[in-house]
VEXZA-95938 format. One record per atom (N, C-alpha, C): x, y, z; residue in one letter. Coordinates in steps of 0.02 Angstrom, whole numbers, plus 50000, padded with zeros to 5 digits. Layout:
BEGIN
XYZa/...
This chain:
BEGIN
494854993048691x/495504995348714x/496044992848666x/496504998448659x/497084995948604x/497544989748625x/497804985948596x/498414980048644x/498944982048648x/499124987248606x/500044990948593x/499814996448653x/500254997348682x/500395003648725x/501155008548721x/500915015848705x/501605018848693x/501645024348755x/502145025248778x/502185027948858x/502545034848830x/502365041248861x/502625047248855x/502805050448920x/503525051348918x/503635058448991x/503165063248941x/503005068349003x/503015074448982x/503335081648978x/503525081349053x/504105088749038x/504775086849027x/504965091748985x/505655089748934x/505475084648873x/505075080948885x/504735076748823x/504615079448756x/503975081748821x/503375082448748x/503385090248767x/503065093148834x/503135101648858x/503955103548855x/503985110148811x/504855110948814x/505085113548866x/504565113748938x/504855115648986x/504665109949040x/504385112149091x/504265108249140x/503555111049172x/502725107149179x/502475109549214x/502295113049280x/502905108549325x/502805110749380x/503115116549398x/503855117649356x/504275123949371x/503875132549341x/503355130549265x/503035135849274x/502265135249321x/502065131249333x/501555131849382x/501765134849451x/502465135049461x/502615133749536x/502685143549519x/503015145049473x/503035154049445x/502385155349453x/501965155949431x/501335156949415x/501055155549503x/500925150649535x/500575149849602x/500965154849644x/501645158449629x/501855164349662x/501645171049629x/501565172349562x/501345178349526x/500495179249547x/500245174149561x/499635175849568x/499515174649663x/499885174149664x/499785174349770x/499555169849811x/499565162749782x/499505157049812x/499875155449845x/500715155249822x/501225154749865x/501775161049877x/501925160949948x/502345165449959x/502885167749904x/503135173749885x/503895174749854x/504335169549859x/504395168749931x/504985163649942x/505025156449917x/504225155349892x/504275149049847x/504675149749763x/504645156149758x/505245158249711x/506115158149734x/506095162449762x/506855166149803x/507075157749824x/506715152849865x/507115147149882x/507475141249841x/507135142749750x/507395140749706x/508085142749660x/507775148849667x/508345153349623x/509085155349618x/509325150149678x/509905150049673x/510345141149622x/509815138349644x/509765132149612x/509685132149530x/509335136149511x/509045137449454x/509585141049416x/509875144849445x/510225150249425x/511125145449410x/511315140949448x/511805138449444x/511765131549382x/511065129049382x/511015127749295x/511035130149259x/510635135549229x/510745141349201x/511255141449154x/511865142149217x/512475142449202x/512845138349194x/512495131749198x/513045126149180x/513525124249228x/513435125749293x/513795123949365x/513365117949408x/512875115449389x/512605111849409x/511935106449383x/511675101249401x/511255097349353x/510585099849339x/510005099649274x/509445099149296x/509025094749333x/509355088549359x/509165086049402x/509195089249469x/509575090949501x/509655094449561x/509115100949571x/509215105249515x/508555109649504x/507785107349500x/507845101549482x/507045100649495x/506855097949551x/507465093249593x/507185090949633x/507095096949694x/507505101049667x/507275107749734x/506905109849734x/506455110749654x/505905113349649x/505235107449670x/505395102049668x/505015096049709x/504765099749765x/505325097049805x/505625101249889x/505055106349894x/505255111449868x/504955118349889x/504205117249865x/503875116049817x/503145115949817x/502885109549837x/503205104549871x/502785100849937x/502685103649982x/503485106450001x/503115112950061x/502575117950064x/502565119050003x/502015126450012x/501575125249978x/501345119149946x/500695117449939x/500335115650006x/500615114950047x/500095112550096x/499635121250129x/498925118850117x/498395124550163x/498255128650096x/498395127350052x/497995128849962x/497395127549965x/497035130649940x/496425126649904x/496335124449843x/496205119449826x/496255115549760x/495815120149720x/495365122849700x/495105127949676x/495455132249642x/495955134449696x/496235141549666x/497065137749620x/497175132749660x/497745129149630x/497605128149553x/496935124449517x/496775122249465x/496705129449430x/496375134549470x/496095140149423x/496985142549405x/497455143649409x/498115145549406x/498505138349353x/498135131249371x/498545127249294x/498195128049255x/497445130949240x/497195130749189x/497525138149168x/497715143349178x/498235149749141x/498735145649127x/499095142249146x/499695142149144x/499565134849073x/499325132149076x/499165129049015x/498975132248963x/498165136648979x/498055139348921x/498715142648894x/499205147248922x/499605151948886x/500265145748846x/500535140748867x/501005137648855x/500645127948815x/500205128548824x/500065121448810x/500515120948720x/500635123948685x/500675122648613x/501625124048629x/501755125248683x/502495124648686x/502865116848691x/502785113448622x/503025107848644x/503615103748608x/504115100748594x/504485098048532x/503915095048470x/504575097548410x/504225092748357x/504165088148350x/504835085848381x/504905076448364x/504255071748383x/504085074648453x/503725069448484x/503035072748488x/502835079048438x/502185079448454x/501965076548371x/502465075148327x/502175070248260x/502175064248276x/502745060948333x/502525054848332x/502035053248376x/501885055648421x/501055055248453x/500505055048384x/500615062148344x/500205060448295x/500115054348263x/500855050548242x/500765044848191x/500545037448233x/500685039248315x/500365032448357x/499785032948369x/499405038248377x/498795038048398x/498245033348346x/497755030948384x/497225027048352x/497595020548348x/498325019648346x/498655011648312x/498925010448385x/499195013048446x/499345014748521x/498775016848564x/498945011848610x/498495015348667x/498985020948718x/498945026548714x/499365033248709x/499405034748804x/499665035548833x/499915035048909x/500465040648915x/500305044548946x/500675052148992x/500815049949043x/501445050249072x/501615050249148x/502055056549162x/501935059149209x/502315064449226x/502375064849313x/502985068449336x/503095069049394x/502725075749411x/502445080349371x/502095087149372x/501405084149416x/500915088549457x/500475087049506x/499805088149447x/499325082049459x/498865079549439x/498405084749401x/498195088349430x/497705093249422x/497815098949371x/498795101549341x/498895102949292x/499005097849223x/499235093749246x/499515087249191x/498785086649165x/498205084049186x/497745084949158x/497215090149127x/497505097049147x/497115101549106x/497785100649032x/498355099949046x/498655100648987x/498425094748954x/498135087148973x/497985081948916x/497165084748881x/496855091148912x/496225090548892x/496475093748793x/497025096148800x/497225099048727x/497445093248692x/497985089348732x/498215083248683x/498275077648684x/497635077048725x/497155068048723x/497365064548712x/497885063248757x/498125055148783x/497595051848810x/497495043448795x/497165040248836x/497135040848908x/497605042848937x/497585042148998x/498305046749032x/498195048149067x/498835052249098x/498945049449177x/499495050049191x/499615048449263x/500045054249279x/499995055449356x/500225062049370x/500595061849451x/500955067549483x/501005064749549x/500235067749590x/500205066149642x/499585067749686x/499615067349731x/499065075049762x/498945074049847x/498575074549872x/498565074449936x/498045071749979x/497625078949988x/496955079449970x/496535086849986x/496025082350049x/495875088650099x/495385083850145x/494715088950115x/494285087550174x/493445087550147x/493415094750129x/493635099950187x/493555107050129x/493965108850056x/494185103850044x/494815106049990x/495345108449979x/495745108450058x/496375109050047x/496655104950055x/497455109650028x/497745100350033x/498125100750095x/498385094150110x/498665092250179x/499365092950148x/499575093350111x/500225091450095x/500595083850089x/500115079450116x/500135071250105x/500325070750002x/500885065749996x/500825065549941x/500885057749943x/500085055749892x/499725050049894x/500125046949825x/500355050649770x/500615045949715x/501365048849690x/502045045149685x/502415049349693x/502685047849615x/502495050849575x/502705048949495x/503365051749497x/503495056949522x/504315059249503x/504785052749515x/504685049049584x/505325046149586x/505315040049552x/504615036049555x/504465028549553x/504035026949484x/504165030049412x/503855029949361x/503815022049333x/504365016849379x/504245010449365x/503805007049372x/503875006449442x/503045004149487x/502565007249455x/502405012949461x/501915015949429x/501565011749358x/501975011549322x/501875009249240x/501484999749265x/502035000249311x/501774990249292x/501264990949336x/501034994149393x/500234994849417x/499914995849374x/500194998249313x/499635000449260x/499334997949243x/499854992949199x/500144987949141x/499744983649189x/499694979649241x/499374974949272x/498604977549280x/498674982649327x/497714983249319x/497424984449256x/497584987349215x/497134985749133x/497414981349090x/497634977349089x/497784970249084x/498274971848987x/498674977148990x/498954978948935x/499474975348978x/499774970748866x/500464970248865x/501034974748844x/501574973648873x/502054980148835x/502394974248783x/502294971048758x/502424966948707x/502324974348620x/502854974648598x/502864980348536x/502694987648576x/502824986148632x/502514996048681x/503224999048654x/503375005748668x/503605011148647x/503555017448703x/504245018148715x/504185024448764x/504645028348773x/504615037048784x/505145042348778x/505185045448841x/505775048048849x/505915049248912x/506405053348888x/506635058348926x/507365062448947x/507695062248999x/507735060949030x/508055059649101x/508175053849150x/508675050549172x/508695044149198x/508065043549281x/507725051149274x/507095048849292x/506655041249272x/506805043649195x/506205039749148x/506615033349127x/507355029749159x/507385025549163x/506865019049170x/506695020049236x/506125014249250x/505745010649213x/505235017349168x/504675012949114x/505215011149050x/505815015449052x/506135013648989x/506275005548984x/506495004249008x/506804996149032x/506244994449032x/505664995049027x/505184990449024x/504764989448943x/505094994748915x/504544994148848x/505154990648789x/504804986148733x/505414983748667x/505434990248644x/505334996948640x/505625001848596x/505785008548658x/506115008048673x/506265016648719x/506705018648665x/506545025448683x/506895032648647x/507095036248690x/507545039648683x/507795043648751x/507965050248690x/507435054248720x/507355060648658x/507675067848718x/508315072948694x/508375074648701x/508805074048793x/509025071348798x/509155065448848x/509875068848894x/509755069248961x/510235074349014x/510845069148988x/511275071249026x/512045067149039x/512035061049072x/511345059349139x/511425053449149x/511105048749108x/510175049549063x/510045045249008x/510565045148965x/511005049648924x/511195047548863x/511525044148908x/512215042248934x/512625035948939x/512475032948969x/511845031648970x/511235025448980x/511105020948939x/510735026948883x/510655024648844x/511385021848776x/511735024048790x/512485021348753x/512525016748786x/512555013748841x/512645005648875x/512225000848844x/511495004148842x/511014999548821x/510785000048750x/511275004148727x/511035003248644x/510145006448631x/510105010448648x/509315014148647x/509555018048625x/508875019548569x/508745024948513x/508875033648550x/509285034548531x/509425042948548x/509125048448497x/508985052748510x/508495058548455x/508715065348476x/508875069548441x/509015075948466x/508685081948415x/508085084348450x/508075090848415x/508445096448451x/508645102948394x/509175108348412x/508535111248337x/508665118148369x/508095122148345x/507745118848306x/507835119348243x/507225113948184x/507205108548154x/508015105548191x/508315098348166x/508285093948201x/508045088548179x/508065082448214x/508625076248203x/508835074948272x/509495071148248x/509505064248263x/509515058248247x/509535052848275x/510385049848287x/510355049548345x/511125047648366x/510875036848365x/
């Protein structure tokens, strides 16, 4: 096992979108979930869009709405719908941070966390083999659906999360390294000597301006370090 550990969000990170917001499209295009697991977003969605409101607020609605209507799925048909939705988008990702994955790997022990649900986050690491990924998760009972119980909650608590990590496999974050966009990804940030806050909402960057953390901005093919 490596001793350096480098920590990655993934949507907005490393995916230039968000897994769960196209999984949650897709589990309605293909008839897993009602329309209205669309229609109950789209006003939310639509007022970012436009710059009337946060992408924080938009995702957490999109949280909201596919806790609800994941429950009485079958995990089956759930996975058969992230494995499309990966295959078609997995190579949709920034430059910045899919070279520096390249240049840590083998010298990092390489760690995905994402608030996206388990079962896609990991068909997307089967393409770009992180050591390990952490994901949110829920509760399926013995025939395979799910209850709607949610057993790991990565969206809100990416802190805890990390140092359960960091403690059960007995890694130091001593020289660790970790990127984030969103004062989501506060938590593990404050915990590693190198955070980056790549591409970073309104509440990380003047976060990261308090705390003097590395800012990065790609805009179409340029990369900017603030």
């Amino acid at each position: 096992m490596k001793n350096k550990i480098a920590i990655f969000d993934i949507d907005g990170t490393i995916f230039r979108s968000s897994l769960l917001i196209q999984l949650n499209f897709a589990l309605v295009e293909y008839g897993i979930f009602p329309p209205l697991a669309k229609t109950e977003i789209d006003k939310r969605r639509l007022r970012w869009i436009d710059r009337k409101d946060t992408y924080q607020k938009y995702i957490e609605k999109v949280v909201e709405v596919f806790n609800k209507r994941i429950r009485g799925c079958h995990q089956e048909d759930f996975k058969k719908v992230g494995e499309l939705v990966v295959q078609e988008q997995k190579n949709r990702v920034y430059t910045y941070t899919r070279e520096l994955i390249k240049n840590l790997r083998g010298k990092y022990f390489l760690l995905a966390i994402s608030g996206s649900p388990e079962e896609v986050v990991k068909e997307f690491n089967r393409y770009w083999k992180f050591d390990d990924c952490i994901a949110y998760r829920y509760e399926i009972d013995k025939e395979g659906f799910y209850t709607g119980k949610v057993l790991s909650n990565t969206f809100r608590n990416k802190k805890q999360t990390v140092l359960d990590y960091v403690k059960k496999y007995n890694f130091s974050l001593k020289d660790s390294i970790g990127v984030g966009d969103t004062e989501m990804d506060v938590g593990f940030l404050e915990l590693v000597s190198q955070p980056i806050c790549f591409n970073p909402n309104h509440g990380l960057y003047h976060i990261a301006k308090e705390k003097k953390w590395k800012i990065v901005i790609e805009r179409k093919d340029v990369i900017y370090n603030i």
